[in-house]
C-alpha positions as a Markdown table, in Angstrom:
| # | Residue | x | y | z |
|---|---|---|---|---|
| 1 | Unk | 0.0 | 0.0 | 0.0 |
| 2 | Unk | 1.2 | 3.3 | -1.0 |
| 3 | Unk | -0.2 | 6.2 | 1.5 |
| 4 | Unk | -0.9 | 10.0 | 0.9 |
| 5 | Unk | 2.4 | 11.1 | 2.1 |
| 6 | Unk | 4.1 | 8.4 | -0.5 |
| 7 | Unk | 5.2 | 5.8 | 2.3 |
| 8 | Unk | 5.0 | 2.0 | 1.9 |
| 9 | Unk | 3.0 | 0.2 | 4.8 |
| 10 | Unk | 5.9 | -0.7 | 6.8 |
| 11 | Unk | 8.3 | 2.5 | 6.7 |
| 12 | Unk | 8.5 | 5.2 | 9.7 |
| 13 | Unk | 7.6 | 9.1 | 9.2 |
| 14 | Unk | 10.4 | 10.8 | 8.1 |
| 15 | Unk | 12.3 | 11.8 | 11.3 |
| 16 | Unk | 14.5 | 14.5 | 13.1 |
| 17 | Unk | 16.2 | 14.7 | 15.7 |
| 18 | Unk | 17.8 | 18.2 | 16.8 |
| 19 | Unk | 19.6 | 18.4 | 20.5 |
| 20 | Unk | 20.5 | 21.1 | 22.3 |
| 21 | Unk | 17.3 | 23.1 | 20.8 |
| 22 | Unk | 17.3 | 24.9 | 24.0 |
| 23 | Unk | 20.8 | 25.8 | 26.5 |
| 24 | Unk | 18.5 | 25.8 | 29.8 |
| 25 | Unk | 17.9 | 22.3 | 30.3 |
| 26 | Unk | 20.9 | 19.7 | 30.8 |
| 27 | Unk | 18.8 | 17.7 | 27.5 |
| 28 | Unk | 17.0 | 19.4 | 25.3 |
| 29 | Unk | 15.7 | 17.6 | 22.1 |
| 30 | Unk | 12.9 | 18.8 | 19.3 |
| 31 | Unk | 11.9 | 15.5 | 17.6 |
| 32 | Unk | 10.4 | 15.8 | 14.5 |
| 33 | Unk | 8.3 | 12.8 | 13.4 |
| 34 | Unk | 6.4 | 13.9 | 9.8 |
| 35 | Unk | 4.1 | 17.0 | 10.9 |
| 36 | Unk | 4.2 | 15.9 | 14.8 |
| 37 | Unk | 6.7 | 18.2 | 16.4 |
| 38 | Unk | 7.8 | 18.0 | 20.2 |
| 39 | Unk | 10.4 | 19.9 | 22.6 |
| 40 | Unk | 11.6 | 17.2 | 24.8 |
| 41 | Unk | 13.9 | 18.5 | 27.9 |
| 42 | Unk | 15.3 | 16.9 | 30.2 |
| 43 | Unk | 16.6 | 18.8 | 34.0 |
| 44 | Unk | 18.4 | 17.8 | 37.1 |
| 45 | Unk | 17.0 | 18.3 | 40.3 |
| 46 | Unk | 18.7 | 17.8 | 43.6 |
| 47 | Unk | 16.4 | 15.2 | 45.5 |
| 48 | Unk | 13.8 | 12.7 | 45.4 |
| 49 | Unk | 10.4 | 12.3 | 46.5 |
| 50 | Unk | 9.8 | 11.5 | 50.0 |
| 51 | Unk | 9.0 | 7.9 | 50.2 |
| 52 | Unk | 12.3 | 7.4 | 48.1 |
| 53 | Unk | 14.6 | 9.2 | 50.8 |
| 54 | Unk | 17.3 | 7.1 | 52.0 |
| 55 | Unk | 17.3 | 4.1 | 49.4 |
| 56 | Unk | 20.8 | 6.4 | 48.0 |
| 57 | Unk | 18.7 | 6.3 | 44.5 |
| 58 | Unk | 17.6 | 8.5 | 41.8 |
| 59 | Unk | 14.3 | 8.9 | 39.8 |
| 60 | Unk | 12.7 | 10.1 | 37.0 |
| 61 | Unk | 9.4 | 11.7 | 36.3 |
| 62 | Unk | 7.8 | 12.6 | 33.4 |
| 63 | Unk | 5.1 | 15.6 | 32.5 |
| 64 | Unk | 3.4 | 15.9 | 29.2 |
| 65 | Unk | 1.1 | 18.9 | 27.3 |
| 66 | Unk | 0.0 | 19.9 | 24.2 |
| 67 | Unk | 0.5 | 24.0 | 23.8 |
| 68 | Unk | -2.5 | 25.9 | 22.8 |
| 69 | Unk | -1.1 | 26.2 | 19.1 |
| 70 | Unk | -0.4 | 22.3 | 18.7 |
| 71 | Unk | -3.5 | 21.1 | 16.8 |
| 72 | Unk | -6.5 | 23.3 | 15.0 |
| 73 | Unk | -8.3 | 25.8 | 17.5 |
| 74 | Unk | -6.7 | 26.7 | 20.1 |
| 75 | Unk | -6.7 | 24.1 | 23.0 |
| 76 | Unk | -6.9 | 24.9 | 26.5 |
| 77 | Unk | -4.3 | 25.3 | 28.7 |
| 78 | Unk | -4.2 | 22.3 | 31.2 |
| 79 | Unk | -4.5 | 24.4 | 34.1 |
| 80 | Unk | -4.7 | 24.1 | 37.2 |
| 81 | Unk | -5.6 | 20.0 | 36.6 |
| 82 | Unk | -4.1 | 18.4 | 33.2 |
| 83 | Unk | -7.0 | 16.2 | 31.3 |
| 84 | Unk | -7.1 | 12.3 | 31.7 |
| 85 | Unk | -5.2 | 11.9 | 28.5 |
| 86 | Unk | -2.5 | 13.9 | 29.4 |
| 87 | Unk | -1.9 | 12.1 | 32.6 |
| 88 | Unk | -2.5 | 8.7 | 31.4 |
| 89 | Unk | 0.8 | 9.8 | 28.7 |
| 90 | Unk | 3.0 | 11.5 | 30.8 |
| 91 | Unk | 3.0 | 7.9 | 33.3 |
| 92 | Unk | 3.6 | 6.5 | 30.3 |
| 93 | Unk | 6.8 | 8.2 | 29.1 |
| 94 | Unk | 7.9 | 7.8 | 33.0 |
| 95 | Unk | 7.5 | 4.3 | 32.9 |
| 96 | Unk | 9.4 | 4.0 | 29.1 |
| 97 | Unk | 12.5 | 5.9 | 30.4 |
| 98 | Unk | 12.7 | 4.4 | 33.9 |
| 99 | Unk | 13.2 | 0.6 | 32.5 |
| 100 | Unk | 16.3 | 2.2 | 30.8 |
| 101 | Unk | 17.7 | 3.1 | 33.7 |
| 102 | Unk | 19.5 | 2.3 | 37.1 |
| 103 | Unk | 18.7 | 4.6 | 40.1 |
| 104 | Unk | 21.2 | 3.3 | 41.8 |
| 105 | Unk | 24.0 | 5.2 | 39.7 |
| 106 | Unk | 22.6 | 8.8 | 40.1 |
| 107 | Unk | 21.5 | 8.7 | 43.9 |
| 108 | Unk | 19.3 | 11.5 | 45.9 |
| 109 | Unk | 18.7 | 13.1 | 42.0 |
| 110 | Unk | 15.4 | 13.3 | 40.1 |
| 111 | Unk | 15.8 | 13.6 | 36.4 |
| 112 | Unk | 12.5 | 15.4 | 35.6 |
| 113 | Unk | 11.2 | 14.9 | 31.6 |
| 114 | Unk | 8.9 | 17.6 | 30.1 |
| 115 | Unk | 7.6 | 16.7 | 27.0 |
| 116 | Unk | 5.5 | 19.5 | 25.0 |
| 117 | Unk | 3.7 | 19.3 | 21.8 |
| 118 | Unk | 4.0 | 21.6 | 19.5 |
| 119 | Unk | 2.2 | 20.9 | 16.9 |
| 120 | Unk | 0.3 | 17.0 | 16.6 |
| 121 | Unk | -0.3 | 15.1 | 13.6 |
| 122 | Unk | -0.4 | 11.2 | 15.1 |
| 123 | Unk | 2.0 | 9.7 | 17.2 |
| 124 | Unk | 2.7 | 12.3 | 20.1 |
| 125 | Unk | 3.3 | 10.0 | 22.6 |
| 126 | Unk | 5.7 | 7.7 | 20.8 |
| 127 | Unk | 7.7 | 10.5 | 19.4 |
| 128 | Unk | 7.7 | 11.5 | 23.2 |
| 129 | Unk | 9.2 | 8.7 | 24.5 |
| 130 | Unk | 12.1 | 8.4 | 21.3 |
| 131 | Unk | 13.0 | 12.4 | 21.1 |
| 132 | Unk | 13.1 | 12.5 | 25.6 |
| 133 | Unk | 15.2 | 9.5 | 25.3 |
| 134 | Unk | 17.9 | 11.1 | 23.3 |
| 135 | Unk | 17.7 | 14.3 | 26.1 |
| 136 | Unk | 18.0 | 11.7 | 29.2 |
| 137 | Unk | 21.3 | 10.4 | 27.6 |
| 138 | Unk | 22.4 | 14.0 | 27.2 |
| 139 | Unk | 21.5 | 14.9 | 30.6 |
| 140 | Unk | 23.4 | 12.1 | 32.0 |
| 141 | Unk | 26.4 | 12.8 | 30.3 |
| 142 | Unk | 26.1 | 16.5 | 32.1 |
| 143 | Unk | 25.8 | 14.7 | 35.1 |
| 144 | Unk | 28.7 | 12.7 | 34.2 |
| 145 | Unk | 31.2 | 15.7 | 33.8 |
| 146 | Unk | 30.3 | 16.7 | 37.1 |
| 147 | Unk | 31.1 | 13.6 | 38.2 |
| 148 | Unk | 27.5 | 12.9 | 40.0 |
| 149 | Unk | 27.5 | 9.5 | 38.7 |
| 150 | Unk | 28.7 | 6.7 | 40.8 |
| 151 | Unk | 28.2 | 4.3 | 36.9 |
| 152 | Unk | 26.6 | 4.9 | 33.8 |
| 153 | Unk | 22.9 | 4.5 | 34.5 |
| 154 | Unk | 21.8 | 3.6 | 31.0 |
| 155 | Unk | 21.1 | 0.2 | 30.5 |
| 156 | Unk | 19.5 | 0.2 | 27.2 |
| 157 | Unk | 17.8 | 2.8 | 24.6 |
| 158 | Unk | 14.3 | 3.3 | 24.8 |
| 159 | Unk | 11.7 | 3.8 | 22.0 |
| 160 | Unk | 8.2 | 3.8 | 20.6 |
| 161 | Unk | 6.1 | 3.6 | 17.5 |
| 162 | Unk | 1.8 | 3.1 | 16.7 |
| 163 | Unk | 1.2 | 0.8 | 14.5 |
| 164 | Unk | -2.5 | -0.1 | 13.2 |
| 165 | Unk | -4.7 | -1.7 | 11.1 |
| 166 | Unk | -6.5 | 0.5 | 8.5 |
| 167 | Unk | -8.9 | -1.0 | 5.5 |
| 168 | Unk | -7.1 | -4.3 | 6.5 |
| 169 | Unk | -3.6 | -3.2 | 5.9 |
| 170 | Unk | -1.0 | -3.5 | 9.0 |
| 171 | Unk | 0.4 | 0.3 | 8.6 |
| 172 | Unk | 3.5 | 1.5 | 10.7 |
| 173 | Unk | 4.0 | 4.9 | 12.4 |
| 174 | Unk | 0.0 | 6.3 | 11.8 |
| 175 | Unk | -0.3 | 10.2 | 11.3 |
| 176 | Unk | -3.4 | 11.4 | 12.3 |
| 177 | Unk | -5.5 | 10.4 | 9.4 |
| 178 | Unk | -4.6 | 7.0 | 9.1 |
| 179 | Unk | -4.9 | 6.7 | 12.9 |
| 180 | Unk | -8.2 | 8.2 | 12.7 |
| 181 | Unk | -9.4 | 5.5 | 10.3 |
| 182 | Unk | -7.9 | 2.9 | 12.0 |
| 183 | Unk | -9.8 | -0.1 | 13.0 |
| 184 | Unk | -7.0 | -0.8 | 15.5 |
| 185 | Unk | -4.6 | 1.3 | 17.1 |
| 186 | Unk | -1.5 | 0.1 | 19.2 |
| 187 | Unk | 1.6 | 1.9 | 20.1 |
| 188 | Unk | 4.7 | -0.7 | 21.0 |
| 189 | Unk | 7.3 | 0.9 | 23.4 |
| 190 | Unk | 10.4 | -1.5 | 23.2 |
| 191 | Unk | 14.6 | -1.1 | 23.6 |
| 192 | Unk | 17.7 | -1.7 | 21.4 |
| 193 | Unk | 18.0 | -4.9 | 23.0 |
| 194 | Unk | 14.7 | -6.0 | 21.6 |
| 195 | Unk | 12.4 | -6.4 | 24.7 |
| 196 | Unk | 9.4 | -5.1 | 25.0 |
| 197 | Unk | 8.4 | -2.6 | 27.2 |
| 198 | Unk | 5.0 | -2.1 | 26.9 |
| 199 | Unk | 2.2 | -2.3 | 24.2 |
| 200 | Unk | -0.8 | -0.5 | 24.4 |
| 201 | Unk | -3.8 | -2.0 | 21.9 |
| 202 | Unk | -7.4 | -1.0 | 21.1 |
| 203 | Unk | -10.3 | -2.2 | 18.4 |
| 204 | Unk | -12.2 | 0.8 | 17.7 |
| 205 | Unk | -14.8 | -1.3 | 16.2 |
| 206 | Unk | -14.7 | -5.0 | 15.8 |
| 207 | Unk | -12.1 | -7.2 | 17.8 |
| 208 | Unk | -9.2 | -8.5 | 16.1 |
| 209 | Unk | -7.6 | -11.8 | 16.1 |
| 210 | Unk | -4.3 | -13.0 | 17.7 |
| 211 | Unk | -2.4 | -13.8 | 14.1 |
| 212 | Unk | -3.2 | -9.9 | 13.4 |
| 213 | Unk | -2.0 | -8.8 | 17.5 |
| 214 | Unk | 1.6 | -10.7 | 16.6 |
| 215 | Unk | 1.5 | -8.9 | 13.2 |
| 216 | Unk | 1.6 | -5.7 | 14.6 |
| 217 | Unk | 3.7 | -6.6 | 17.4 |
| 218 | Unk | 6.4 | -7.7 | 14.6 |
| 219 | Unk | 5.5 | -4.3 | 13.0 |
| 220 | Unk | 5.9 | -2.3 | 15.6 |
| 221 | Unk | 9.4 | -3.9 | 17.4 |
| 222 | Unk | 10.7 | -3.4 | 13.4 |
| 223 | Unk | 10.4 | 0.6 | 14.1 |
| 224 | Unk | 11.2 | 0.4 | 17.4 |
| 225 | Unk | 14.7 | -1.0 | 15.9 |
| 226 | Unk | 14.5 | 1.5 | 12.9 |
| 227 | Unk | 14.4 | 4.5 | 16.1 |
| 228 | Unk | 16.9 | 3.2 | 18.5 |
| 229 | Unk | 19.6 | 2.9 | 15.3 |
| 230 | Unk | 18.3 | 6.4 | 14.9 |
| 231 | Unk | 19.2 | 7.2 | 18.3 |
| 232 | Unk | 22.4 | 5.7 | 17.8 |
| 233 | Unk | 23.1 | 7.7 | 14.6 |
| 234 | Unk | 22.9 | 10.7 | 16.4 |
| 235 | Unk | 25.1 | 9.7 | 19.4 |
| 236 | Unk | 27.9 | 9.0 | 17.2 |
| 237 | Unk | 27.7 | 12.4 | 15.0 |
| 238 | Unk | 27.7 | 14.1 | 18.1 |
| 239 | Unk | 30.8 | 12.4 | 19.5 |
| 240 | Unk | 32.2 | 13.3 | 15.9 |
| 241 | Unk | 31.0 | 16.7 | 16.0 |
């Protein structure tokens, strides 16, 4: 299947990654997946949250918004209470970028993730999770140079793509149309390494079968490999740099 922005079924948006988009943050990545755009930072803060005091390990939490500007009309600021949707993401990017990590290696530190839509076209959480893991390695290399790290805390990369199934074709990495139309929707969060973090799956209409769960599954780990050599990419051509 060819789609309306020329892509075969199983090939990712085009991507970009740009770091240090801001200086005030230790990471600060815009990640550009087709027309979805999205500021991922990443800042140090001295401490953790009470009911982690005195285990001598970090943590990292995770907020996510969508600016007034990011889709047509002008949406709401999510103040003083974000919406259920905006919650339900931002404990999911936590949860992506903590399996990457070991506390134990940055303790009495919270690594705080802000992730901010700036403009949506599909796929806001995934490219979340890929662009803020590319700011958490940046951030811990600052904390590395200040020699705050007792070992490298990264144990693997982190990323995550939708996948879904629209007019019976298994498409990868939906923009907003497609995941519109979709008769199911999944977005698979997985590492480098090739394990699976986690995988979130709906039918929007009628439910689907096991043989077409795995399909996507295989779908979905295939960009989750395509990202992470991303990730890699760019590591490398900023060592080179």
């Amino acid at each position: 299947m060819t789609r309306t922005d020329g892509r075969t079924s199983d090939s990712l948006r085009p991507m970009r990654f740009t770091r240090n988009f801001i200086n005030s943050a230790a990471g600060a990545v815009l990640v550009e997946a087709g027309e979805t755009r999205v500021l991922c930072t990443v800042s140090i803060v001295p401490g953790v949250p009470n009911w982690m005091r005195g285990k001598k390990e970090g943590w990292l939490t995770a907020e996510y918004a969508m600016l007034p500007g990011s889709v047509e009309g002008r949406k709401r600021r999510e103040f003083p209470h974000k919406d259920g949707r905006s919650v339900e993401i931002q404990r999911l990017i936590g949860r992506a970028l903590r399996a990457a990590l070991d506390f134990r290696s940055f303790p009495d530190i919270t690594l705080a993730v802000d992730c901010d839509v700036l403009q949506a076209d599909g796929g806001t959480r995934c490219a979340s999770i890929t662009g803020a893991m590319i700011a958490l390695e940046d951030a811990l290399k600052k904390l590395d140079s200040e020699k705050q790290l007792v070992s490298w805390p990264l144990k693997d990369r982190v990323a995550a793509v939708s996948v879904g199934l629209v007019h019976d074709e298994t498409l990868l990495d939906l923009d907003y149309s497609e995941d519109f139309a979709a008769d199911v929707d999944m977005n698979v969060i997985g590492t480098a390494s090739g394990k699976i973090i986690e995988v979130q799956g709906t039918a929007e209409g009628e439910p689907f079968s096991r043989d077409a769960f795995n399909q996507l599954l295989d779908l979905g780990m295939k960009g989750v490999r395509e990202l992470t050599q991303m990730q890699e990419e760019v590591r490398i051509e900023t060592v080179q740099a």
